[in-house]
C-alpha positions as CSV (number, residue, x, y, z in Angstrom):
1,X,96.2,114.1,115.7
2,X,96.9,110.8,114.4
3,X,94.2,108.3,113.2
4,X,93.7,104.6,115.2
5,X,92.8,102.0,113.8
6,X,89.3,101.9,112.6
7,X,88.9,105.3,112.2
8,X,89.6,106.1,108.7
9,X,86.3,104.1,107.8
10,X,84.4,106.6,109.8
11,X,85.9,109.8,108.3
12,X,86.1,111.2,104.4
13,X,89.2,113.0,105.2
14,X,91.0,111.5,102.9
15,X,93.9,114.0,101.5
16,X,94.7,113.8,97.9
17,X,98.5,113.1,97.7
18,X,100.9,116.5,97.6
19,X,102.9,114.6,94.3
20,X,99.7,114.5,92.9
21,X,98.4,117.9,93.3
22,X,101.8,119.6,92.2
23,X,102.1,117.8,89.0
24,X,98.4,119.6,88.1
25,X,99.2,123.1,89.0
26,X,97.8,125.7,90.9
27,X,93.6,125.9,91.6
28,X,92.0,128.4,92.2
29,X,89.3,126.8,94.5
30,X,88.8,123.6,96.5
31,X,85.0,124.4,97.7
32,X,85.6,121.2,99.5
33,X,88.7,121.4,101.2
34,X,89.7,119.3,104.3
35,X,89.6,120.9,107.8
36,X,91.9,123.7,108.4
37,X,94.9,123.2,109.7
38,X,95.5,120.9,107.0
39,X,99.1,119.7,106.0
40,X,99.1,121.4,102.3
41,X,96.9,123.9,100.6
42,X,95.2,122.6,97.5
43,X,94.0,125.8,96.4
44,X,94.3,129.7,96.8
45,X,91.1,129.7,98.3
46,X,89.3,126.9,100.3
47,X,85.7,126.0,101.6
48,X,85.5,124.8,104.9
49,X,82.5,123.1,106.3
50,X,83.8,123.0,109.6
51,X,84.3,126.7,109.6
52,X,81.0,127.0,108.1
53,X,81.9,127.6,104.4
54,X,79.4,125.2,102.3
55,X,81.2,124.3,99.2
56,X,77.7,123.1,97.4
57,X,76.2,126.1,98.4
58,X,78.7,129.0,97.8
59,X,79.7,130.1,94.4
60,X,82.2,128.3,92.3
61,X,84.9,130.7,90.3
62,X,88.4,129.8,88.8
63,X,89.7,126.3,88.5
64,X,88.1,124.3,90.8
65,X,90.3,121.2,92.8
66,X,87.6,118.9,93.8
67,X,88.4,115.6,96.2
68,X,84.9,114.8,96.7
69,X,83.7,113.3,100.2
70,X,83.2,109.6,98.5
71,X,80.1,108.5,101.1
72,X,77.9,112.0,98.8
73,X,79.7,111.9,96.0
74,X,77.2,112.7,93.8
75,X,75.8,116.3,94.5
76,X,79.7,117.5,94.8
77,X,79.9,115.7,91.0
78,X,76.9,117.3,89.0
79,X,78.2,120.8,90.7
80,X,81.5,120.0,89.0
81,X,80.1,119.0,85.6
82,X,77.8,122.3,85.8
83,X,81.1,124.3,86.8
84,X,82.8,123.0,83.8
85,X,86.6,124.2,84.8
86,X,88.7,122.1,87.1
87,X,89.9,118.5,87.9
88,X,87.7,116.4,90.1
89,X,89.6,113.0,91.8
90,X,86.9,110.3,92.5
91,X,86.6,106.5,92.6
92,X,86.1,104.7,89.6
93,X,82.6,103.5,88.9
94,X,82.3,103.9,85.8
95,X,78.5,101.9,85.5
96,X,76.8,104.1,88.1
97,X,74.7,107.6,87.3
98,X,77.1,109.5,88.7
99,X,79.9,108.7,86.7
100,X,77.2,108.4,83.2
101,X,76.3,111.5,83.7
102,X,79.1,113.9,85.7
103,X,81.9,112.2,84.4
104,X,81.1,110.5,80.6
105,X,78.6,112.9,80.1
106,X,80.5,116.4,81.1
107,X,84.6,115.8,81.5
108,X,86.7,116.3,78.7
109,X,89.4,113.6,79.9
110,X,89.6,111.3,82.4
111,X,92.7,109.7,84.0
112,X,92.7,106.3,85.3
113,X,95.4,106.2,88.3
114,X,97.8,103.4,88.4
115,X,99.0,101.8,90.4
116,X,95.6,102.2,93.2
117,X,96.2,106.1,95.2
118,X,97.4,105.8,98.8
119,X,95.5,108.9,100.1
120,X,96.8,110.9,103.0
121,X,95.3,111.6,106.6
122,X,95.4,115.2,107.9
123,X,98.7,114.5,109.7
124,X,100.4,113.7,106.6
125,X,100.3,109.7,106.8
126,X,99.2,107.4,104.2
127,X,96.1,105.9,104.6
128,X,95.0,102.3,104.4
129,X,92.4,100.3,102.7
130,X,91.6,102.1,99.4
131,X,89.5,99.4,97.6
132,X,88.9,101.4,94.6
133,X,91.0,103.0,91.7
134,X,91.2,106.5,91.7
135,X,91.0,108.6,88.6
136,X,90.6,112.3,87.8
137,X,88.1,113.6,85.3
138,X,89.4,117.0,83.4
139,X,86.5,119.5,82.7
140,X,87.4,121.4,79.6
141,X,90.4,121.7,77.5
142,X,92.6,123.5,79.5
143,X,92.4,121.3,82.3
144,X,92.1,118.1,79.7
145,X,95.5,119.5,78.4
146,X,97.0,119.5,81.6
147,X,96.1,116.1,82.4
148,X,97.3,114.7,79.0
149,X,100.8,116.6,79.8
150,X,101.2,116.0,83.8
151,X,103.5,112.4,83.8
152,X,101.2,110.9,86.4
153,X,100.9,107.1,85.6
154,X,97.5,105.5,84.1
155,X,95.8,105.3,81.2
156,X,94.3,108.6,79.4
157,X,91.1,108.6,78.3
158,X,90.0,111.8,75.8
159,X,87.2,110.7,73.6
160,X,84.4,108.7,74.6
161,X,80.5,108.2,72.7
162,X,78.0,107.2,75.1
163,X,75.5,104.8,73.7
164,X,72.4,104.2,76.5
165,X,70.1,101.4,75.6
166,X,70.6,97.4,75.3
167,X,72.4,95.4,72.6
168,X,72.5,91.9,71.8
């Protein structure tokens, strides 16, 4: 089915790229995987809400491919950072809780995409109007290896000190 215009801003089926995926390697899970039929498999195994597998409530094993839904980020984010094995693509925001503590305060790298991501619908088109960059935040160093050895373009980002409080 192809997407009219409009409709994208009503949907979070927003497909991570296949050159993006293939340049990480092969996952073990994506517990939140677009609907099946989908136009490529991100993982060996997926969780599909619309077939009534609930990625946040069903158990995590393996390395875990995580392409959040970016309207409830945030739940799908601290599971990740509790997980602790995978790659997890979000939008940068780096100011906000979720990113404090799920992504500074749990990933072992994080790769800032450049240029922005052109993500894909589920009939294999590009999609439009991706205000945000995209980056994807490595959870330990396997996966933070991988990252610092995959080619994609951006800026790596492997050791980071959180400081929380005001300076002048």
């Amino acid at each position: 089915m192809a997407f009219k215009a409009g409709e994208l801003k009503t949907t979070d089926t927003w497909l991570t790229p296949r050159w993006i995926l293939d340049r990480l390697g092969m996952f073990d899970l994506d517990p939140c995987a677009a609907p099946s039929p989908r136009p490529w498999n991100t993982a060996s195994k997926h969780y599909d809400i619309t077939h009534g597998k609930d990625g946040l409530k069903l158990p995590w094993t393996g390395r875990v491919w995580l392409n959040p839904p970016y309207s409830n980020a945030n739940p799908w984010a601290e599971k990740m950072a509790a997980h602790g094995r995978g790659i997890m693509c979000l939008a940068v925001r780096a100011e906000t809780r979720r990113w404090m503590d799920c992504v500074w305060g749990a990933a072992s790298a994080v790769l800032l995409l450049a240029p922005r991501t052109t993500f894909m619908t589920p009939d294999g088109l590009g999609t439009y109007g991706n205000v945000n960059q995209t980056a994807l935040a490595a959870y330990g160093t396997s996966d933070a290896n991988i990252l610092k050895a995959c080619g994609l373009n951006g800026v790596l980002i492997q050791k980071w000190r959180i400081s929380k409080g005001v300076t002048e």
